[in-house]
N, C-alpha and C positions, 0 to 999 in steps of 0.2 A: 206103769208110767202114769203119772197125773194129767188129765185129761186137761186141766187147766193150764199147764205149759208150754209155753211157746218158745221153740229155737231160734237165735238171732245170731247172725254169723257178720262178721264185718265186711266187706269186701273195698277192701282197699292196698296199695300197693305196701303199706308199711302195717297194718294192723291186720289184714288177710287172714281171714277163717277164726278170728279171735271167737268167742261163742261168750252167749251170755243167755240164759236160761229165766225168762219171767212168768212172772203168773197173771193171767189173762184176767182175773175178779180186780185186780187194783190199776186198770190200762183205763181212760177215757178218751185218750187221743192217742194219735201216732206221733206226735210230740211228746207226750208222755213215754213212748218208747223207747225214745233216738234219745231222750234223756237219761231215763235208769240205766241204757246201755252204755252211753258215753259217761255218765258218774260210774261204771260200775270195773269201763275199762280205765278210768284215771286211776280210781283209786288201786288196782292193781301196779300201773306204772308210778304212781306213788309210793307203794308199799316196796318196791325195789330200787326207789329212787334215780328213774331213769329221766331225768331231767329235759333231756333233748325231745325224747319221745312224746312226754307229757306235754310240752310246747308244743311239736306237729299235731298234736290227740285235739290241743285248744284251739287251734288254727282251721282243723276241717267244718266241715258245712255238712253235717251227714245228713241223710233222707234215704225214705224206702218209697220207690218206685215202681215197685215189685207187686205192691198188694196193696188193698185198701184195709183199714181198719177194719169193717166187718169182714174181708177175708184172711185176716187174721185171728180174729174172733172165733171164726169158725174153721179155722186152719185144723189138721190134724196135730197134734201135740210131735208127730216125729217129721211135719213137715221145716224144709230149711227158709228161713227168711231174714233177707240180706238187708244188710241198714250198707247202701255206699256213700264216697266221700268227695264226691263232685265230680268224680274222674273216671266213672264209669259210660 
């Protein structure tokens, strides 16, 4: 496993456990993350043109509350870390 990987899991009532996998050398904020993840899950709901979904996806407010950036940083690469969508 590449030590520079971090697991992001959604947790939300409609995008729940979605996973998105980044590489910790190109992250400088935690905005930077909730980004590539929410670009990373459009463009899947894009690629199958699920219309409705893609609206709810632009609609949430997501944040990770869970961790701070250096413990991320320094997170195990097989630790889970949740980006939620206001409704946790």
């Amino acid at each position: 496993m590449n030590p520079y990987s971090r697991n992001l899991y959604f947790s939300s009532a409609t995008f729940s456990e979605y996973k998105v996998t980044l590489d910790i050398r190109f992250i400088d904020t935690i905005e930077d993350i909730i980004q590539d993840c929410k670009e990373n899950l459009l463009n899947t709901l894009k690629a199958h043109n699920f219309i409705q979904l893609i609206d709810t996806c632009n609609a949430c407010e997501f944040h990770i509350h869970t961790h701070t950036l250096d413990e991320i940083l320094t997170a195990s690469p097989d630790d889970k870390i949740y980006i939620c969508d206001g409704h946790c």
